[in-house]
Residue frames relative to the residue before (quaternion, step in Angstrom):
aa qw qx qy qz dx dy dz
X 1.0000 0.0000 0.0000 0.0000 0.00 0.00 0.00
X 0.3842 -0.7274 0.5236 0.2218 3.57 -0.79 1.09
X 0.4463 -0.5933 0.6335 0.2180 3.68 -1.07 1.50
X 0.0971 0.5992 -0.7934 0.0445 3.40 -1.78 0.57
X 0.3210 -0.7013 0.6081 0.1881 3.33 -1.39 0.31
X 0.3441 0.6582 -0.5589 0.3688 3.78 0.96 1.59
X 0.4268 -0.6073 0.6147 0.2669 3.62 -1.05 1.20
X 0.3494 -0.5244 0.7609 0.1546 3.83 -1.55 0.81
X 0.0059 -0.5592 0.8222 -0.1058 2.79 -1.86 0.77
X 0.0566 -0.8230 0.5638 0.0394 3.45 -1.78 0.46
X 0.5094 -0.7529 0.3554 0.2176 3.33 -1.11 1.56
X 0.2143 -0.8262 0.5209 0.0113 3.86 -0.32 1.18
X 0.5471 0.3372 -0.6142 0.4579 3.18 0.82 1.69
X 0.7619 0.3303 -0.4016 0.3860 3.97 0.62 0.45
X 0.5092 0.5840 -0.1968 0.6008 3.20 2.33 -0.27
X 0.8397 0.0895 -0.0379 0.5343 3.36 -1.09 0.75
X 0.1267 0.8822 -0.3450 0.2943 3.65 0.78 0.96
X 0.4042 0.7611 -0.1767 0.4754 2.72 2.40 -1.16
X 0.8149 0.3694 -0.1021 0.4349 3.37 0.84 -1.47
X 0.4000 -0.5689 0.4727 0.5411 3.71 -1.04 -0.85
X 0.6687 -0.5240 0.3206 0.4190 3.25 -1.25 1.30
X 0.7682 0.4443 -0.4113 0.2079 3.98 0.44 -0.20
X 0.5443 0.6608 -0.1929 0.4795 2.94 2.20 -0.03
X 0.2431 0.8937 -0.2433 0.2882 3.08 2.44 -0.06
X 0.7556 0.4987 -0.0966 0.4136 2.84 0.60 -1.94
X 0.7670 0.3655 -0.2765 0.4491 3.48 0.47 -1.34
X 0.5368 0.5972 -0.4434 0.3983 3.63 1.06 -0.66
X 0.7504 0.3464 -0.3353 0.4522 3.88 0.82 -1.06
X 0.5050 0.5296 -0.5472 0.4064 3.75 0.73 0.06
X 0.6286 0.5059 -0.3713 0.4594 3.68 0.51 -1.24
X 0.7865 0.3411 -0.3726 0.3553 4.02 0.67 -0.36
X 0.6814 -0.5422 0.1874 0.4546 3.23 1.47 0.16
X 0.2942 0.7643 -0.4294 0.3806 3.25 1.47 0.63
X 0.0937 -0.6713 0.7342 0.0381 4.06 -0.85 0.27
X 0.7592 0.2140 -0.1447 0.5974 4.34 0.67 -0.43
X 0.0612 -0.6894 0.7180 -0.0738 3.07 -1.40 0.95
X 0.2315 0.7847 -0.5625 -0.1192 3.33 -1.64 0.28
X 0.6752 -0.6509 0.3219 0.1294 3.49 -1.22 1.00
X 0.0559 0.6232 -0.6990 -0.3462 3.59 -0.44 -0.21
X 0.7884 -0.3802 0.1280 0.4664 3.61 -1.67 0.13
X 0.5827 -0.6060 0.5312 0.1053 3.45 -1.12 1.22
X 0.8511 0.4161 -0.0231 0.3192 3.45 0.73 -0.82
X 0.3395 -0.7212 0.4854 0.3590 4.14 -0.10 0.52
X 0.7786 0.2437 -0.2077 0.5397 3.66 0.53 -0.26
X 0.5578 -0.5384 0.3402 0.5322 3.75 -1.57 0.44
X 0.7572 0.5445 -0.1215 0.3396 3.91 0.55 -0.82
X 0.1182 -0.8314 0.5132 0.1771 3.66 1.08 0.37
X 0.4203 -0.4023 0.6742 0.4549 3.91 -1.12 0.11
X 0.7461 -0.5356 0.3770 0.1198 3.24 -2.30 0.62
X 0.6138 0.6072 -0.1967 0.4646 2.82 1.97 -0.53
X 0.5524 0.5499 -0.3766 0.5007 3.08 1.14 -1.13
X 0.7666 0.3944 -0.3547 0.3619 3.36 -0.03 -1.76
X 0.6157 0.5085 -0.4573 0.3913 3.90 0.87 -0.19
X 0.7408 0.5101 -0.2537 0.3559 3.27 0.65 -0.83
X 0.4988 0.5624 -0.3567 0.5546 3.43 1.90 -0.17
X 0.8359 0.3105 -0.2447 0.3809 3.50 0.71 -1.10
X 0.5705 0.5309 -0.4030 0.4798 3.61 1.62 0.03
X 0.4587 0.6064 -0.3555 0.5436 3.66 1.47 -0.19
X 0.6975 0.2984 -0.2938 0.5815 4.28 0.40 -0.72
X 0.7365 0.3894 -0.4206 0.3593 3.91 0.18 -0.77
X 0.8342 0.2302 -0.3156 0.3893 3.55 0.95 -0.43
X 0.3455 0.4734 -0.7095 0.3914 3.84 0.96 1.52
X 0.4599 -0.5234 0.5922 0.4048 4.08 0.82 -0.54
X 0.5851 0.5938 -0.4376 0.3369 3.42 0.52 0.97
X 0.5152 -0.7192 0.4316 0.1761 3.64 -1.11 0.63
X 0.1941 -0.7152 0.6186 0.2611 3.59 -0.03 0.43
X 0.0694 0.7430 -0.6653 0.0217 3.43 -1.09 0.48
X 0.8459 0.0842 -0.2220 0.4775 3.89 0.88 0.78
X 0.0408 0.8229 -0.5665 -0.0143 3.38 0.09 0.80
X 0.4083 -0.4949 0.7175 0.2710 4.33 -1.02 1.01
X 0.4156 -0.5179 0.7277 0.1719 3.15 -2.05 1.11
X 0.6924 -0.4404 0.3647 0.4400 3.57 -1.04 -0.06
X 0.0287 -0.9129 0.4072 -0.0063 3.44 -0.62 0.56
X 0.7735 -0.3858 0.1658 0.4747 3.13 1.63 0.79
X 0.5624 -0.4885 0.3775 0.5500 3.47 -1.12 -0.65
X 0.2765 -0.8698 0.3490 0.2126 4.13 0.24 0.77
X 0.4584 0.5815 -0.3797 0.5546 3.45 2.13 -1.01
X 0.7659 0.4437 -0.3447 0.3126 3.56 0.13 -1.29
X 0.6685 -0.5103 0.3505 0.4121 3.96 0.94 -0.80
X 0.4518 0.6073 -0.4989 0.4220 3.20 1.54 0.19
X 0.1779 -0.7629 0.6215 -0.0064 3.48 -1.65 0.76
X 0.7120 -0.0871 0.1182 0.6866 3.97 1.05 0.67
X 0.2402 -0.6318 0.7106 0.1951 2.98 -2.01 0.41
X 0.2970 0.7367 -0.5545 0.2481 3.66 0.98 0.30
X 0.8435 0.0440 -0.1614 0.5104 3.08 -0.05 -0.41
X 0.4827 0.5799 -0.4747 0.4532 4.10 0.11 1.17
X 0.4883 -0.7769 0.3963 -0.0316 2.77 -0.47 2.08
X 0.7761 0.2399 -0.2133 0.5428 3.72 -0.42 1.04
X 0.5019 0.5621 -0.3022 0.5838 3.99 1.61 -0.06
X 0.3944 0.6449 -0.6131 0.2294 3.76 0.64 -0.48
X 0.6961 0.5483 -0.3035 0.3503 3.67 0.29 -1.30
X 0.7064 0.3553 -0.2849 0.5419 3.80 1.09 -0.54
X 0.5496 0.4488 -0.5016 0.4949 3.62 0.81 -0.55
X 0.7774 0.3915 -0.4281 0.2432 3.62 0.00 -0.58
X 0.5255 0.6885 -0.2003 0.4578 3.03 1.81 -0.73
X 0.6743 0.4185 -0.2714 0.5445 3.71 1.75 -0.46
X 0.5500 0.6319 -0.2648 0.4776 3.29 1.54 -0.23
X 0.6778 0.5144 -0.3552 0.3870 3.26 1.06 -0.88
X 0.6253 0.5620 -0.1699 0.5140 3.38 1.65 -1.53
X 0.5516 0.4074 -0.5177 0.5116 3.57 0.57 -0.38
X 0.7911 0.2990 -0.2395 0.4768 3.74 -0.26 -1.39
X 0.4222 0.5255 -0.5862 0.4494 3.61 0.33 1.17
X 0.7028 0.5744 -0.1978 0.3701 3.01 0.99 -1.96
X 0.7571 0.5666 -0.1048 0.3080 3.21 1.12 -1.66
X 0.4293 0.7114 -0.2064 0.5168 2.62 1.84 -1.15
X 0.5714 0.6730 -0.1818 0.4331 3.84 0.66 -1.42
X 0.8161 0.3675 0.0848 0.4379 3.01 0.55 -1.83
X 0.4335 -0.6145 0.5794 0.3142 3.37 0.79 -0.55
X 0.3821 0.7179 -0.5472 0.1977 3.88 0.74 -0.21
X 0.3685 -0.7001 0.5958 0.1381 3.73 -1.03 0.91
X 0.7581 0.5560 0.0673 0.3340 3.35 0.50 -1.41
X 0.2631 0.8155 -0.5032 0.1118 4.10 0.07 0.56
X 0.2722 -0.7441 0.6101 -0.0053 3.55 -0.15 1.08
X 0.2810 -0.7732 0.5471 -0.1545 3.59 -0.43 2.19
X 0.3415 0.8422 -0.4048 -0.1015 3.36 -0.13 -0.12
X 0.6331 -0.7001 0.1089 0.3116 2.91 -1.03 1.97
X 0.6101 -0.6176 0.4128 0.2758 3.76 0.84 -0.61
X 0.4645 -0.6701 0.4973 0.2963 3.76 -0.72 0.60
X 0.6741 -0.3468 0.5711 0.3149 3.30 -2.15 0.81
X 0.2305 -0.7232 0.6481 0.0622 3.48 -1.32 0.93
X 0.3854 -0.6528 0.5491 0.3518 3.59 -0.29 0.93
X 0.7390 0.3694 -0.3802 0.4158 3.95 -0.85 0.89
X 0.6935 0.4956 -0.2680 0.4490 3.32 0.75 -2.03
X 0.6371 -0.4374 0.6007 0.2049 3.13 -2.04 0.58
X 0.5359 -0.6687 0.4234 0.2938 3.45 -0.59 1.00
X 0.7442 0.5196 -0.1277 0.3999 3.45 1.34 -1.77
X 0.5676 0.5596 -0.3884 0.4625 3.20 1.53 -0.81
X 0.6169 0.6473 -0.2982 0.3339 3.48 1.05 -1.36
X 0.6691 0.4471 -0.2058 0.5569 3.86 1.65 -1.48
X 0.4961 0.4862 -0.4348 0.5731 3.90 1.17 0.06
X 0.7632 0.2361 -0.2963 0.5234 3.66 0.25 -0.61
X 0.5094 0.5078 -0.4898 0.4927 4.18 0.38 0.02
X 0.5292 0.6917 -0.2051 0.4466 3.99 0.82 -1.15
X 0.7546 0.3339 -0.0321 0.5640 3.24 0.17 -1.76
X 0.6997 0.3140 -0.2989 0.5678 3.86 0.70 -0.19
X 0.6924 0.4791 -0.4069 0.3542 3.17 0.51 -0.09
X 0.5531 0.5640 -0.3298 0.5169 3.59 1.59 -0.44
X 0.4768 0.7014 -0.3025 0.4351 3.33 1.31 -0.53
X 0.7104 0.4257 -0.0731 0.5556 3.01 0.15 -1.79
X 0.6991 0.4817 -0.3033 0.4328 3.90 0.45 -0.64
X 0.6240 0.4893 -0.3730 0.4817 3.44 1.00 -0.50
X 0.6887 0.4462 -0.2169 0.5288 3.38 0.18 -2.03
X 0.7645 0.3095 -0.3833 0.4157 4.14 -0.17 -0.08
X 0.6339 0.5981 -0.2965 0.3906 3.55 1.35 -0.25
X 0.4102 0.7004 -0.3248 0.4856 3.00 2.15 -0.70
X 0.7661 0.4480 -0.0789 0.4541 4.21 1.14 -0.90
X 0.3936 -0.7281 0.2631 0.4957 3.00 1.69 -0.71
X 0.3517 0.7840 -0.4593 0.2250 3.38 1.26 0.66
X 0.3244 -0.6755 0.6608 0.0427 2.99 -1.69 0.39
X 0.2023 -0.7542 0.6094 0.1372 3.80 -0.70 1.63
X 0.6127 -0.5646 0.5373 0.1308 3.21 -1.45 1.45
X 0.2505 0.7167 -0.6425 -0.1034 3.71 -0.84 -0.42
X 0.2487 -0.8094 0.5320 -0.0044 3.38 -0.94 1.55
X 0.1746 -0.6582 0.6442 0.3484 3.58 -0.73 0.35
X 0.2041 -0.7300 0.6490 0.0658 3.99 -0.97 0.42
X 0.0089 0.7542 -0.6396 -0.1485 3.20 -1.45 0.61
X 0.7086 0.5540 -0.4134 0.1417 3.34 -2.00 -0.05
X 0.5828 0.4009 -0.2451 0.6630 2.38 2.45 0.77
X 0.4079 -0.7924 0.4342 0.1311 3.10 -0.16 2.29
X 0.6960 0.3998 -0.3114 0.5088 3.90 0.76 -0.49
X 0.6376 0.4027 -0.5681 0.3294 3.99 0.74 -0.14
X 0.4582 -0.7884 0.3653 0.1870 3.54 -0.80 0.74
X 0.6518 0.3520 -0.2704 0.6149 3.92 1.47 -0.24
X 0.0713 0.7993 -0.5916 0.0777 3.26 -0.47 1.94
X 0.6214 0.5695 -0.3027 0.4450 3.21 1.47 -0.41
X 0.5165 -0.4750 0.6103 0.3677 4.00 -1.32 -0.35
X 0.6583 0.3076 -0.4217 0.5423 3.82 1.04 -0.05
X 0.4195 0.8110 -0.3048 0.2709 3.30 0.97 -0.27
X 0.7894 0.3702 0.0831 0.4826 3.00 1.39 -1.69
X 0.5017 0.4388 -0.3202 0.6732 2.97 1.55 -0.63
X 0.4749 0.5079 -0.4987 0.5174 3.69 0.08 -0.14
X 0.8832 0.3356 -0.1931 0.2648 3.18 -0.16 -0.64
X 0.6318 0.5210 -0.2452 0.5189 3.17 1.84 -1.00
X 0.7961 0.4377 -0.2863 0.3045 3.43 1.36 0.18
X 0.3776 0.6491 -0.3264 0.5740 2.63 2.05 0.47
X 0.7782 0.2206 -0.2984 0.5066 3.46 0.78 -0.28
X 0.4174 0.5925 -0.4804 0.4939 3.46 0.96 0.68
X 0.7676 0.3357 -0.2406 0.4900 3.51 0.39 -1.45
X 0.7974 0.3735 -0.3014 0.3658 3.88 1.27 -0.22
X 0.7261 0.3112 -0.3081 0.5301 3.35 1.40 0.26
X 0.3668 -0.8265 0.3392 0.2595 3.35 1.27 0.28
X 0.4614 0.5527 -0.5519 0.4208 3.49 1.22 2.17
X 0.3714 -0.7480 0.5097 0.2069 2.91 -1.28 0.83
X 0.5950 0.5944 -0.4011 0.3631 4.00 0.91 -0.07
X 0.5545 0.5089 -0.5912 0.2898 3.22 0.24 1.27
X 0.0586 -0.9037 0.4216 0.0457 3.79 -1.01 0.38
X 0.3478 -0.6413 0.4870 0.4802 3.94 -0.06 0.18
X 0.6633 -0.4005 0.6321 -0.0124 2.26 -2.48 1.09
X 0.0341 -0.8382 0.5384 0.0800 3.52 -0.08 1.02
X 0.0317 0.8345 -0.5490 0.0345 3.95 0.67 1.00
X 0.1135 0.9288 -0.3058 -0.1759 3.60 0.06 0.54
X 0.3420 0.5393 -0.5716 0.5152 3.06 1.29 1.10
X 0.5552 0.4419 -0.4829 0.5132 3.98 0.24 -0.67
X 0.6634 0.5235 -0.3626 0.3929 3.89 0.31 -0.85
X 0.7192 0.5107 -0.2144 0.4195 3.26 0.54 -1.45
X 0.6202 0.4137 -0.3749 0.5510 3.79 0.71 -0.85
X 0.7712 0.3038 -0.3705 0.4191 3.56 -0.05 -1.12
X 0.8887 -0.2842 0.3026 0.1948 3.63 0.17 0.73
X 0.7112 0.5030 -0.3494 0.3451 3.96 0.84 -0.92
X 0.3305 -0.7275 0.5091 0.3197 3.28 -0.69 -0.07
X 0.3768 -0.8222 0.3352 0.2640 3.23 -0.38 1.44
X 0.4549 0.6209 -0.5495 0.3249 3.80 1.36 -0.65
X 0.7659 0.3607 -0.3537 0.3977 3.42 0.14 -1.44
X 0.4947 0.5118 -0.6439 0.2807 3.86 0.23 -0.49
X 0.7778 0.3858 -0.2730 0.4143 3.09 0.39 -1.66
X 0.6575 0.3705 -0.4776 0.4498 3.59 0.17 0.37
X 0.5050 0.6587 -0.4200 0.3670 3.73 0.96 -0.50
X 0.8894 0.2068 0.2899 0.2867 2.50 0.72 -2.27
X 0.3673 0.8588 -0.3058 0.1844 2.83 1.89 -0.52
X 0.6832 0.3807 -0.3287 0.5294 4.00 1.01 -0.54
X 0.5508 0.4606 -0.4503 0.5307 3.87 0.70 0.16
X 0.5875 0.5209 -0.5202 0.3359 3.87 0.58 0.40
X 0.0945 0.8336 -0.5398 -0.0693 2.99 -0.89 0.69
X 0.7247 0.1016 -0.3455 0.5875 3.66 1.06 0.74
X 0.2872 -0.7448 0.5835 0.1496 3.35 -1.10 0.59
X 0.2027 -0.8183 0.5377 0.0111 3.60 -1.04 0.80
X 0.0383 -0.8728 0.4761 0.1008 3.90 -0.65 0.10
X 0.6124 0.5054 -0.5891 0.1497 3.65 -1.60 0.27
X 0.7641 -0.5674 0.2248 0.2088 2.34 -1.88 1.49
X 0.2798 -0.6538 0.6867 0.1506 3.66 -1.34 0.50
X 0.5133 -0.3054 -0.7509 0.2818 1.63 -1.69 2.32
X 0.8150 0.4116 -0.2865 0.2902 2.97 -1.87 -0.13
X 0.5242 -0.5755 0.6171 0.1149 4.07 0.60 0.22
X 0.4964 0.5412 -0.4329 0.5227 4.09 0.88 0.30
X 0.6821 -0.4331 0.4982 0.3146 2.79 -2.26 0.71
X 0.7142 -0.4065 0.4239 0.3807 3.49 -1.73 1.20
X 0.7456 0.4007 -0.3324 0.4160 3.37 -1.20 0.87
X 0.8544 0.3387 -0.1556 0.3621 3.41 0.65 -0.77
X 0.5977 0.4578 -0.3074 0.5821 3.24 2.00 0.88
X 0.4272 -0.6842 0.3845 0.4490 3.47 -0.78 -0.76
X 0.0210 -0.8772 0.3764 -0.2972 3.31 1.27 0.74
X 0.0715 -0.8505 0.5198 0.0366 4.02 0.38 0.35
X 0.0676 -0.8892 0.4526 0.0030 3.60 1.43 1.09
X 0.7285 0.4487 -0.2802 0.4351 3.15 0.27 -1.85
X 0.8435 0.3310 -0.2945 0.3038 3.53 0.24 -0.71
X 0.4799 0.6565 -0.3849 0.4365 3.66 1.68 0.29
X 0.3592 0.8272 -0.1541 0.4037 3.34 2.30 -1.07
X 0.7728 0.3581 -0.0230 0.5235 2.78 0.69 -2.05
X 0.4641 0.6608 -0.3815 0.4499 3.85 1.11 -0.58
X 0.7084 0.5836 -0.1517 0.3668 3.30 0.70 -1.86
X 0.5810 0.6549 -0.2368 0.4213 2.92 1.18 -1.86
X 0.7863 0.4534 -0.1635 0.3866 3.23 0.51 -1.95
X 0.6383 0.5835 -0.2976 0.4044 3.58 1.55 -0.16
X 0.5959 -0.4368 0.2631 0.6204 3.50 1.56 0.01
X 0.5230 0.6658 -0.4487 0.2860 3.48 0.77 -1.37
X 0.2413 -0.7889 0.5502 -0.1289 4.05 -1.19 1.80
X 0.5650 0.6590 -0.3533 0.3488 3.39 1.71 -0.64
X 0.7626 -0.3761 0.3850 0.3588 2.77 -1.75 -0.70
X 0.0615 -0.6591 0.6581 0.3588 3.98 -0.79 -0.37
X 0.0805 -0.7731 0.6010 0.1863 3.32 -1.16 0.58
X 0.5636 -0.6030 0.4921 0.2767 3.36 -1.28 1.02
X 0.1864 0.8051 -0.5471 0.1333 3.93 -0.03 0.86
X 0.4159 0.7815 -0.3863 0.2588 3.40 0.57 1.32
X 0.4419 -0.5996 0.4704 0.4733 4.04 -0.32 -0.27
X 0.5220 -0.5919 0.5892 0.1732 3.40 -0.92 1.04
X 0.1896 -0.6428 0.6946 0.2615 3.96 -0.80 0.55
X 0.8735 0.0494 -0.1280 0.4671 3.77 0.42 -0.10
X 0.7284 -0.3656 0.0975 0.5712 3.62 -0.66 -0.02
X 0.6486 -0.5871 0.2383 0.4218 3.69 -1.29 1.25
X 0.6324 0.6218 -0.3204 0.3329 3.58 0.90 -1.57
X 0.8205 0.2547 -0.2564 0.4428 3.71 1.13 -0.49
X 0.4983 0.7030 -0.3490 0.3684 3.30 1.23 0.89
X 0.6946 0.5490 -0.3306 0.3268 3.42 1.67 0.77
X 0.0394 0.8404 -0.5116 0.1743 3.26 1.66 1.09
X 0.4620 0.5777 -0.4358 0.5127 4.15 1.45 -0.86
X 0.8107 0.4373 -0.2411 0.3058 3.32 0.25 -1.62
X 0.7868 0.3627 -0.3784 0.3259 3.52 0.72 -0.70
X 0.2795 0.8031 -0.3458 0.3967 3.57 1.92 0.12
X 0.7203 0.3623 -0.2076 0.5539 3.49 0.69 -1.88
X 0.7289 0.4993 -0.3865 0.2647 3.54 0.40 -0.77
């Protein structure tokens, strides 16, 4: 197993599922976790005050760090993947932006993972990247105001989301750099989503390797804890590593069996 000197963290909406999400947090400290991160917590873009307290009074008292929190992204069971780029939503994406970078704000959270959204059967592809753009400068300001950084991810197993590649995304994060004139956005290194849809991860990380700015994991095939594909993680880790890249890896995968006994990977690297 290749040695790297990246801290793990792990994402407690596909992990530890077993539990309620507020029992999340303390459940990944007890396995040896210090970082956690979230996709959206919430059924709507705007949680009531309580919830969002009870989410952030749940992480400060397991003694954990959030370090990635998903912006709202729709209805996620049904197939939705972002409102970034979904014409007539502008008003709620900004409205989930505001509440994340409250939340985050709270928390100290670096890190917000945006995702760009599916092809609409009708809409104009371009009209759709004119509204994704314009929300993305959004979202780049109001989280920079905390010290955040928007994620872009390419994703797969969704034939309508449209940024599967690592050029994908960069494609996009420079378009809304060179048109809104921020610089805090960065790709999502997810390298199972990568790996299925095809990239090759040497060159990303040589392409691209200083435009990461979060780093994800699970094994390929199957979306399982490290080990139980053929997936050369540990040594893509170290690739990254060698690329500058200081973050976290989070462990964002499907347990084959219950989560708590799915970190035999984790106590290996450590």
């Amino acid at each position: 197993m290749t040695r790297h000197p990246l801290p793990y963290a792990v994402n407690l909406s596909i992990l530890f599922t077993e539990l309620p999400l507020l029992e999340r947090p303390a459940a990944a400290a007890a396995a040896g976790f210090g970082a956690v991160e979230f996709w959206w917590p919430f059924p709507t873009a705007t949680p009531a005050d309580a919830e969002a307290d009870a989410f952030v009074v749940a992480i400060e008292r397991a003694g954990v760090q959030l370090i990635g929190l998903n912006l709202f992204a729709g209805d996620m069971p049904a197939g939705d993947r972002g409102l970034v780029s979904w014409p007539g939503r502008e008003r709620e994406f900004a409205a989930g932006v505001a509440a994340a970078a409250r939340i985050g704000g709270r928390l100290g959270c670096p890190a917000f993972n945006t995702l760009y959204g599916n092809r609409i059967e009708g809409r104009v592809p371009g009209v759709q990247d004119e509204v994704a753009i314009r929300n993305l400068g959004v979202a780049a300001r109001a989280l920079g105001e905390i010290g955040g950084t928007v994620l872009i991810e390419p994703v797969s197993g969704i034939p309508t989301y449209p940024l599967r590649t690592a050029r994908d995304a960069i494609g996009v994060i420079d378009r809304v750099i060179t048109t809104h004139g921020v610089t805090n956005l960065g790709l999502l290194a997810d390298l199972y989503h990568l790996t299925v849809n095809g990239d090759d991860l040497d060159k990303v990380i040589d392409g691209y390797g200083d435009r990461i700015a979060h780093v994800q994991i699970a094994d390929a095939p199957g979306r399982h804890e490290p080990g139980t594909g053929d997936l050369d993680i540990f040594g893509y880790l170290g690739k990254i590593a060698d690329a500058g890249y200081r973050g976290h890896v989070a462990a964002e995968y499907i347990p084959t069996g219950a989560s708590a006994d799915s970190f035999d990977w984790l106590h290996a690297a450590l």
